[in-house]
N, C-alpha and C positions, 0 to 999 in steps of 0.2 A: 781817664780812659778815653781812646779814640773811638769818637763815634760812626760806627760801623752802618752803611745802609746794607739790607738785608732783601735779596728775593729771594721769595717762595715760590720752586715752580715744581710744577708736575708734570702728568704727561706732553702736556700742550696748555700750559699754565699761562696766566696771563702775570702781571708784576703790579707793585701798590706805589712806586715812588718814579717812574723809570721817565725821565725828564732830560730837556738837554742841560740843564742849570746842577743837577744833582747825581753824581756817578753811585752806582751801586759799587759797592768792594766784597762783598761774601753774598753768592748764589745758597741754595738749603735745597735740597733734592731727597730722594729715597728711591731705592730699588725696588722691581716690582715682587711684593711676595708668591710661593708658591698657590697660597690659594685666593689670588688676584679674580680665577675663574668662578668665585662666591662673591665678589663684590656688588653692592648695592647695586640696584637696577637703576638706571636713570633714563635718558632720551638716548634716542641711539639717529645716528643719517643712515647707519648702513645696515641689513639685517643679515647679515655674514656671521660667517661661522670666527671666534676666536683662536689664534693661537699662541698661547701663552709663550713659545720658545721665539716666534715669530714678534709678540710685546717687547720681549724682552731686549732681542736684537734692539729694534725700532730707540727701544729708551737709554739703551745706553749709546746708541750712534746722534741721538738730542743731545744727553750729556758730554756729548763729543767735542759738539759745536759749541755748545755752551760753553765750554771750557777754556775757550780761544778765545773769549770776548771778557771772562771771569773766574776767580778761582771757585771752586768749586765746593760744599761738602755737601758728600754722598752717606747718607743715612743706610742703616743697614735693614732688612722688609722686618716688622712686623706680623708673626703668621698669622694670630688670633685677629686681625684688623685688616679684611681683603683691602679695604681704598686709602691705608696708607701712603700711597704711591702721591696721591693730591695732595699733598703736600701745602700746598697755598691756601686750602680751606680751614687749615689749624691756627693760622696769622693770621691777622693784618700789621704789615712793617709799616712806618712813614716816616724817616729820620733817623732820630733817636728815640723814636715812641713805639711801638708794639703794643698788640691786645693778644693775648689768646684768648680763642674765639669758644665758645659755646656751640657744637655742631650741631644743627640741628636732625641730625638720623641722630637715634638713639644708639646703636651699634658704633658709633664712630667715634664716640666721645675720649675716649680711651685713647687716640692719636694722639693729643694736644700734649701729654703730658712730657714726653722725650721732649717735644719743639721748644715747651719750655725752659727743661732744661739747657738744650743750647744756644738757647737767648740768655742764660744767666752766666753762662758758659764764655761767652762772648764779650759778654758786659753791657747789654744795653741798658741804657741808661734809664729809664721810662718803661719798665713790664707792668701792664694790668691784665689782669684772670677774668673775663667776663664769669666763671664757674663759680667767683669768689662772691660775686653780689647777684639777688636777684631783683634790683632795684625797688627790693619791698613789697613786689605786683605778686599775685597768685600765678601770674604764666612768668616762665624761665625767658630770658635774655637769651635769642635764638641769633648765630650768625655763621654761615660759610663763606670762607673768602673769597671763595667764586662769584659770589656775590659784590662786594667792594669793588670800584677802579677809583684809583686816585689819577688822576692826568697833569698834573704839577698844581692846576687852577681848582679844579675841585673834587669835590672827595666823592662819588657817586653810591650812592649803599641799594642793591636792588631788593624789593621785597620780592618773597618766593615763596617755597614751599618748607628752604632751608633759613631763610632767614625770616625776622617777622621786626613789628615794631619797637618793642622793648630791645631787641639786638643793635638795631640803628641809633635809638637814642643811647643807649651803651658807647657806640662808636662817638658818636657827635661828643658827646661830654668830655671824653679821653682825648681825644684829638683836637678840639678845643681848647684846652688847657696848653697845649702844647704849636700854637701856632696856627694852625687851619683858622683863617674868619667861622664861625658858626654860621652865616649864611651860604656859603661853600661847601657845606656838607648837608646831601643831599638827598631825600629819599625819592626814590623811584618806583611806580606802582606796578604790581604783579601783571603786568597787561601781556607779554612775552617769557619770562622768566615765572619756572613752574607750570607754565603750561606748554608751551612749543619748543620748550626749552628748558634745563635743568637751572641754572643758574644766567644770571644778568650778565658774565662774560662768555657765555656760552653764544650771545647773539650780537654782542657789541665790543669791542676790545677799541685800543687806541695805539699812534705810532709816534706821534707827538703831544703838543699841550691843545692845539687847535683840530686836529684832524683824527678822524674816531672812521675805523672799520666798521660798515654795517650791511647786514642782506639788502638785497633788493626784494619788493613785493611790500605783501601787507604787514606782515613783521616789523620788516624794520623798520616800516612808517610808523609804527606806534610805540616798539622803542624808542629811537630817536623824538616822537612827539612830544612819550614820556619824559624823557631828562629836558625837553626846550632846547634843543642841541641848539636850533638856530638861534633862538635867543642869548645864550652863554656863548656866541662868538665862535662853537664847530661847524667844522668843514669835513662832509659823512662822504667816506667813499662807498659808493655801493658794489655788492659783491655780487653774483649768482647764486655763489656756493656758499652754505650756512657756517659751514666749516672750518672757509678758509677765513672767517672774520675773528677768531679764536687763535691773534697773533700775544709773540710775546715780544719787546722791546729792551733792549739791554746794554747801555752806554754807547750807544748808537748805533745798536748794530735789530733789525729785525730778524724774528726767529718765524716763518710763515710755515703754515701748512701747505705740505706736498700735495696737495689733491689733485685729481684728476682732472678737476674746471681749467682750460687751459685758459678764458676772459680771464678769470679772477687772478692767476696767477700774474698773468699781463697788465693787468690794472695797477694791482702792489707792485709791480715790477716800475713799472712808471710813476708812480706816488713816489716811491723809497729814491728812484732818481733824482727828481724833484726837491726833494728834501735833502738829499746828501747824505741819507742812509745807508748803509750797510744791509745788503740782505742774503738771507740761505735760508732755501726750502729744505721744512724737513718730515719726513713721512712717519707719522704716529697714528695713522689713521685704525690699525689691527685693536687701539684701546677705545676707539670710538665703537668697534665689533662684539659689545660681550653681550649685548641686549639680546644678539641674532643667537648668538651663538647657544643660550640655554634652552631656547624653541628648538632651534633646529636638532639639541641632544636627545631632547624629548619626545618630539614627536619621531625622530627613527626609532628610537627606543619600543613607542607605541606601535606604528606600525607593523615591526616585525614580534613585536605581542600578540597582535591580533590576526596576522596571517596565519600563524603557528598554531597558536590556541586550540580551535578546531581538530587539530592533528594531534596536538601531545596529547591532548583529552582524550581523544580514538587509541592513542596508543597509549595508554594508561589503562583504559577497558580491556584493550588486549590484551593487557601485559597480566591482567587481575581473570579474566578469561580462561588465560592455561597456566596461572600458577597454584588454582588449587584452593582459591579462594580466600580469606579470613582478609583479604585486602593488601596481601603483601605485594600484587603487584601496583599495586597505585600507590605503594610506601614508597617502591621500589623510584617508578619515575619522581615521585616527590623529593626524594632523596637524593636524587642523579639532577635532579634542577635546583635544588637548590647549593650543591656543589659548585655547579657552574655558577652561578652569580656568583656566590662567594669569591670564587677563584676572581673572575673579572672584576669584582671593588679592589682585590686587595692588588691585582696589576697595575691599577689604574696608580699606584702608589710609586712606580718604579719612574718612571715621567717624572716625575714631581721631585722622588728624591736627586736622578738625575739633574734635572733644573737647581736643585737647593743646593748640590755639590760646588757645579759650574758657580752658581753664584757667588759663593760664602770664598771659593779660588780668587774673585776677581772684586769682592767689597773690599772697600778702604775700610780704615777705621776711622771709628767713629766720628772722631773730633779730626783728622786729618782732611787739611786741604789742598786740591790736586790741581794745580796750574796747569798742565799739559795736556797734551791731547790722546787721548785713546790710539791707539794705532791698530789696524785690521784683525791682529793677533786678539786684542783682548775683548773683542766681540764673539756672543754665544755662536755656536755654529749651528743650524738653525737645524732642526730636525722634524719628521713631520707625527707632531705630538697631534697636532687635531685630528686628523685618521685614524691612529692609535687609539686615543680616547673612544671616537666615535665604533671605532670595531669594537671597543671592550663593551660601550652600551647597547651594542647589539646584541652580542655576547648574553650581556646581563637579561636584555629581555627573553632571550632564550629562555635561559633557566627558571625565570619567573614564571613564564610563560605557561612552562611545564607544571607549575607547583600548584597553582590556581586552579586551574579545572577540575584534577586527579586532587585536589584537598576539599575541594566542595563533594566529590565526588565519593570517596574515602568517608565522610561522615555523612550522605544520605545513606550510603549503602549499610553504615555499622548502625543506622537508627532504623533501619528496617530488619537488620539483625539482633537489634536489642527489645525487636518487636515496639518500636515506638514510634509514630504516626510522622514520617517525613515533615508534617510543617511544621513537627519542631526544630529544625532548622534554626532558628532565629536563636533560639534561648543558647545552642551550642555555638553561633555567634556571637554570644555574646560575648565570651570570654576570649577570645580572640579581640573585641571593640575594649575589654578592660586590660590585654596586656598591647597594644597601641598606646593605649594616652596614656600608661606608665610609663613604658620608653621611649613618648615624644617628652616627658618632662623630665627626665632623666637624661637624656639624650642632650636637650637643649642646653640643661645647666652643665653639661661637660663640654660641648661645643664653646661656649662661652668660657670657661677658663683654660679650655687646652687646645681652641683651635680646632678646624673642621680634620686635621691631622689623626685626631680620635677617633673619626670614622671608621680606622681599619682597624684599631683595638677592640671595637665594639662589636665588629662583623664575625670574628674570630670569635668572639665570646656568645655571640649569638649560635651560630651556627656549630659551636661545641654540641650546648646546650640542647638544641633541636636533633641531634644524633642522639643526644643520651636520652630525648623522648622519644624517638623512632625507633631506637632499640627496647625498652623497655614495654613500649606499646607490642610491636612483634609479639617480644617474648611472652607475653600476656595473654596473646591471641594464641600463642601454638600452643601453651600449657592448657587452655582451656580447649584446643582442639583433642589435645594427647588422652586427656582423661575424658573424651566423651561429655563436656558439657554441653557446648555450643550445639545443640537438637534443631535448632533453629536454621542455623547453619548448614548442617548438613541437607535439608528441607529444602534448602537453598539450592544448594548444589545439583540435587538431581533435576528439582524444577529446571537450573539451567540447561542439563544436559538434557533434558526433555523438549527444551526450548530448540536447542541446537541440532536435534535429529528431527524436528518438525522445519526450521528453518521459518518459523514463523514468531513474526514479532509483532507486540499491539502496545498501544501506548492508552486507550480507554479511549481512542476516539477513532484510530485509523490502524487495520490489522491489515502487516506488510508482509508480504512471503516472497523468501525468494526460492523457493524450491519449481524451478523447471519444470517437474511433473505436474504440477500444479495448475491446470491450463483448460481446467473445463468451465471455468465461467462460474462454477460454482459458489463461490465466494463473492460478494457482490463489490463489497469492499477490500480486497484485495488487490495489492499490486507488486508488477512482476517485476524484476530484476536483470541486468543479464550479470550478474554477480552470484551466482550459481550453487557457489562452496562456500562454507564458512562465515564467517562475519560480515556486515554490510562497513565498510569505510563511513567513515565519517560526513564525507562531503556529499557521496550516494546516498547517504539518510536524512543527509537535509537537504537535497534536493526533491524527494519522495516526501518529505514531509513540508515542504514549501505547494509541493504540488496538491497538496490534500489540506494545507492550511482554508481556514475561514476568517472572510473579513476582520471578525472579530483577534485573530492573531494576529494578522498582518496591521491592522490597527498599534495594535500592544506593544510589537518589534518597532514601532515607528516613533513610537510616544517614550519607549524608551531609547533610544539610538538621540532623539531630541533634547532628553534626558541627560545623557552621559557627554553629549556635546557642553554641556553647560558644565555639568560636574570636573570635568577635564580643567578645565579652570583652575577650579577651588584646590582639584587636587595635586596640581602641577604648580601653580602660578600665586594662589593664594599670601601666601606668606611674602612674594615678592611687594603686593598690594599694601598688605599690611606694612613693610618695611617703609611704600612711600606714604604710608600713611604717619611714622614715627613710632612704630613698635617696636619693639626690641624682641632678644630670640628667647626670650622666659617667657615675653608674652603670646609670642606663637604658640609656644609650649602650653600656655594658660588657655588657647583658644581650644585645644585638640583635649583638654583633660575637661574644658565643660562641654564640648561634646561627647565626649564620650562617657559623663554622668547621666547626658539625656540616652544614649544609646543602650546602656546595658537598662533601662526599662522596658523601653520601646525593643530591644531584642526581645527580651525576655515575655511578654504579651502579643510578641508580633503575633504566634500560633493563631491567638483568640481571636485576634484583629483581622486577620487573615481569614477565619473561618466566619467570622461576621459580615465583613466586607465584600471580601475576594480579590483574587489580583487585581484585578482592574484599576478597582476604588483606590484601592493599598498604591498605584502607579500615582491616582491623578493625587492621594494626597501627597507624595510624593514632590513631585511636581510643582502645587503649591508653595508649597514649603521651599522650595528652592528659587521661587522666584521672589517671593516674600522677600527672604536672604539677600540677594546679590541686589536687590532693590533700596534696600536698606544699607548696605555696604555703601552704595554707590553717592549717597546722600552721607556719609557719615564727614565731618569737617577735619582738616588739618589740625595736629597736635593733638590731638582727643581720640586716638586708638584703641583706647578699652572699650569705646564705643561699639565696637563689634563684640564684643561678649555678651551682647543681650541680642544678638542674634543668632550666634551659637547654637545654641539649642536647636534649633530650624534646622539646621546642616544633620542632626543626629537621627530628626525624622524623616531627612532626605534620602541617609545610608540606608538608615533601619528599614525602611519599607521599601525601597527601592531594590536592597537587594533580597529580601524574603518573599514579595513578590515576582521578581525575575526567578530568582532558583523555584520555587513553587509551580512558575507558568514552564520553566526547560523539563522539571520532574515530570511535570501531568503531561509535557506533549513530547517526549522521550520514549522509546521504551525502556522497559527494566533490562537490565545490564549495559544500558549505554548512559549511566549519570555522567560521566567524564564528557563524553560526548558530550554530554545535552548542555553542562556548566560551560562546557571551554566552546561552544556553540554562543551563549550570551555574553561569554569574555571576550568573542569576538564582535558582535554587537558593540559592545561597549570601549571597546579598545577602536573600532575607526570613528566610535561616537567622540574618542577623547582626542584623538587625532586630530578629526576637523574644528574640532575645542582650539586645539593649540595653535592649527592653520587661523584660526580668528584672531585667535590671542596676540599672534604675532605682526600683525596689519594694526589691530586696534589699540588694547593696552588701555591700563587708565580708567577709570569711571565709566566710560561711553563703554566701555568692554561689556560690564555687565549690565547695563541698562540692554546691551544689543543680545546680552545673550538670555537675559529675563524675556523677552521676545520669542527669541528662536525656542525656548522651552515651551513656550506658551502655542505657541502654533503648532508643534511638535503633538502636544496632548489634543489638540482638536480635533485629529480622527476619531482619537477612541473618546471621547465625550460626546462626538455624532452619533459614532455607532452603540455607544451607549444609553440613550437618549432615544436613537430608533428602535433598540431591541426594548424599551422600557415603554414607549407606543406601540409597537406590535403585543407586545403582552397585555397591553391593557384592550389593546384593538382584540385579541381573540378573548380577553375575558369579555370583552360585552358577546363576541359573537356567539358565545358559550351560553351567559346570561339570556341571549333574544332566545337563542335554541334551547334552552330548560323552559325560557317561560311559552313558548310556542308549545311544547311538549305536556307542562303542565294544563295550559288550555285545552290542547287537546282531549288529554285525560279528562278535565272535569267537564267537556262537553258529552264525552263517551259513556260519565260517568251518570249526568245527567239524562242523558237521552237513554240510559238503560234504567232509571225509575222511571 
């Protein structure tokens, strides 16, 4: 059999043999899949929105070029595997030898196996499985081939986050055997790669056997340090741009990044002269864009959560107002929001299938290789999916939006009609915290063998479901209106209409009227309105009630807002953390079902906790607890992800008290008939707190993330642990002053008492 050299490239892939001594003859490529926009998180240069129709052009106008210097074969996307598109981190080729590689993401592993096949396919001579040996060690033989550059002379192996030391000495023994000196094959220390950078050719690439691309600054000084470039006889061209050092070389011809550095462009331009290279810029920069892109979904998402919130919640009490009570108006908006999302997950599907159509039109097969060049016709015609997406997650927050405030609101109001003490709240959370971590682990193991494509089967079957409770609940309530049970109810009713012909509303600490005739002073603590008729709006009540707030709230709002910024995180970003940490998606799913073992306790005593404590206490342990968390995360080491399960727990006493004391503090400082209001009032709170969560997240990233946001939480709770602290000195201050005036008083007496014997 003729021995075949083989590259591996992906989007901006670098090559393992690409030499002027040694031609490659068969390039190995794939297409990018539809859910490309789930792939791993790594380092990103730009924090731009993605667009996957926009990728897609980009990568197959690479395989264009490519084409012209090499045949080609084009792999067809794997859906359940967003990064099979990197293609280069399932190999390392060098000759007639091949490793398939051991990935080090847990999710990724599953690539390797097609690559292997068309390496047996081909007939290389020399395949070894790193999957097959674990050289006997307790830790697994770790290697992405991003990691690897072979430059004819030696073999470079970078350690990172993806690759580790048993994966190197894997490489060196295989490669050894087969030609490479053993002193030629090299390790190089994590100094750049994994930290400033995802992978060792993400910061250094080569164009020759002597001349290696590298940044200019501190970076590339300690790469290049690392490998001894100058010692091994390289000549480092320095770049500006990170980006554009991430070339690929291919029987003489360079494949450079389009980037916008016009020096660095001009630099390679003049290197590749020099050398009598071959060179074409080519623009794949939209796949270096996905980092940006799932902040940027997020936090619009949040945003227009939290400007709404407020509103739907106002307009959930209205709607419950004049329909007569038993809650069928806050079903109503419950029900009407959660349509909308639905509808907007399952749109989001038409993009995607559009994309999968064009695609599956213009894949080769499998094993076919394609000498020619693409011409303008067989390029996607680009369309503007990013918008689209982004309208639908706006969309989406809508509906959520809605469902949130009017569902907290819906169950204070039925536990004050069930005659039962609002801070049980918590214990009717709970079951909401035990049907989450059933369908995070249900969920996760479907993801996992059907691809995030399941998502829209699952929403459908959700949201069947959630009808057939919303009807059923109704029907329950009016049968029990019909025959006269609900006494309670009706109780209810007239107090409202009694409330509404006084136009006078109190929350136990501040009584607001807005009745116009109302105007003789009389009232001390009364405030007027010019909202004259009917209901006060939402925003007009928490303005009046901002106005009459005491330190002690505004403390509360503060500690919690510093709160939700941190939690924004856990609740957005977490799992991506986890990912770079080596977790797989049964173990996310494993993280969400131990917290939510600790939560249905902690719901379920919150009452007690809460009646011992108070909100206050209930915030700062809170608090605690989450900084404990993200402190502990941030220390936990590479390859050792189960690590976080014994932090877990912490997160459940984050939810648990966090939100039984928020709805607790919105109930007491609400009046009655505005629960909606009052929930979608701290969903607002909490939604710009997750907001500026994510505006963090996406500067920072990475370990420094939650070390900086364990901080911001922590200075967050220091109002209200002053004003804590002070109210716990002035009380003690008026118990003496109480104490000096009883025993002043007692003296008294027993002088009076004396001088009258």
């Amino acid at each position: 059999m003729t021995t075949k050299q083989l590259l591996s490239t992906g989007a901006y892939a670098s090559i393992h043999a690409s030499t002027r001594r040694s031609r490659h003859t068969i390039a190995i490529a794939r297409e990018i899949p539809n859910s490309f926009v789930d792939a791993v998180v790594a380092h990103s240069t730009d924090p731009s929105a993605v667009s996957l129709d926009l990728a897609r052009k980009q990568h197959h106008n690479y395989l264009s070029v490519l084409r012209q210097h090499i045949p080609t074969l084009s792999l067809p996307p794997i859906e359940k595997y967003p990064d099979c598109l990197f293609v280069e981190d399932t190999v390392v080729a060098i000759g007639d030898t091949a490793v398939i590689t051991r990935l080090g993401h847990t999710s990724r592993r599953g690539e390797a196996d097609s690559i292997k096949e068309v390496l047996q396919h081909f007939g290389m001579e020399h395949v070894y499985d790193m999957r097959d040996n674990d050289n006997d060690t307790a830790e697994l033989a770790l290697c992405d081939g991003g990691d690897v550059m072979y430059t004819g002379r030696h073999l470079f192996v970078g350690m990172s986050d993806r690759t580790n030391g048993h994966g190197y000495q894997y490489l060196r023994e295989a490669f050894a055997r087969h030609g490479i000196p053993v002193d030629n094959i090299i390790s190089v220390p994590p100094i750049v790669a994994g930290r400033e950078v995802l992978h060792l050719k993400s910061a250094v690439t080569h164009i020759d056997e002597y001349t290696l691309l590298a940044p200019e600054g501190r970076s590339g000084d300690d790469v290049l340090h690392s490998m001894k470039s100058d010692e091994r006889g390289y000549h480092a061209i320095r770049l500006p741009n990170t980006l554009s050092c991430n070339a690929v070389v291919v029987n003489g011809h360079l494949l450079a990044q389009d980037s916008p550095c016009e020096e660095s462009k001009s630099r390679i331009e003049a290197a590749c002269k020099e050398r009598n290279l071959g060179l074409t810029f080519v623009d794949t920069s939209e796949l270096a864009k996905k980092d940006g892109a799932l902040t940027a979904a997020v936090a619009s998402q949040l945003l227009t959560s939290s400007l709404c919130k407020p509103w739907l919640g106002g307009l959930a009490d209205s709607w419950e107002a004049t329909s007569g009570g038993e809650n069928s108006g806050r079903l109503w908006v419950i029900s009407l929001g959660l349509m909308t999302s639905t509808v907007a997950t399952l749109l989001h599907c038409l993009g995607s299938f559009y994309m999968h159509w064009r695609t599956n039109a213009d894949n080769y097969n499998q094993f076919d290789i394609v000498e020619t060049t693409m011409d303008d016709s067989q390029s996607l015609i680009p369309l503007p999916l990013l918008a689209y997406h982004l309208i639908l997650r706006v969309v989406f927050a809508l509906g959520t939006a809605a469902c949130s405030p009017a569902l907290d609101g819906l169950t204070l109001a039925q536990l004050e009609r069930d005659g039962m003490d609002k801070q049980n709240y918590g214990k009717e959370r709970m079951y909401g915290a035990l049907s989450w971590g059933i369908s995070h682990i249900m969920l996760g193991k479907v993801i996992d063998l059907q691809g995030y494509s399941a998502i829209y089967g699952t929403t459908i079957l959700a949201f069947v479901g959630c009808m057939i409770v919303f009807h059923l609940y109704a029907r329950s309530n009016s049968e029990l209106r019909y025959v006269g049970v609900d006494k309670e109810g009706d109780t209810t009713n007239e107090n409202d209409q009694s409330d509404h012909g006084t136009n006078e509303l109190s929350n136990g600490k501040v009584c607001i009227s807005t009745n116009e005739n109302d105007d003789d002073g009389t009232n001390a603590n009364a405030t007027h309105t010019d909202n004259t008729e009917g209901r006060l709006s939402s925003l007009d009540l928490i303005w009046i009630l901002f106005q009459k707030a005491s330190i002690s709230d505004v403390s509360f709002i503060i500690s919690l807002f510093a709160l939700f910024i941190g939690m924004s995180v856990v609740e957005s970003m977490i799992f991506l953390y986890f990912e770079f940490l080596g977790g797989s998606t049964i173990m996310c799913g494993l993280t969400v079902c131990v917290t939510v073992l600790f939560e249905l306790p902690l719901f379920h005593y919150a009452p007690n906790v809460l009646k011992l404590l108070g909100s206050t206490s209930m915030l700062q342990l809170a608090c605690l607890a989450y900084v404990v968390r993200v402190v502990g995360y941030s220390f936990i080491p590479l390859s050792h992800p189960y690590l976080v399960l014994s932090f877990e727990p912490l997160h459940g006493v984050t939810i648990a008290f966090a939100m039984t004391s928020s709805v607790a503090f919105a109930d007491e400082w609400f009046p009655k008939g505005y629960e909606s209001s009052g929930q979608g009032f701290m969903s607002m709170i909490s939604g710009f707190g997750q907001f500026t969560g994510l505006c963090i997240g996406g500067v920072l990233g990475g370990r420094a993330l939650y070390r900086v946001l364990a901080v911001v939480v922590t200075l967050g709770s220091v109002p209200l642990g002053i004003r804590k602290c002070w109210m716990s000195l002035q009380s003690k201050r008026r118990g003496r002053i109480r104490g000096a005036e009883g025993d002043a008083q007692q003296q008294e007496s027993t002088e009076l008492y004396n001088y009258q014997l």
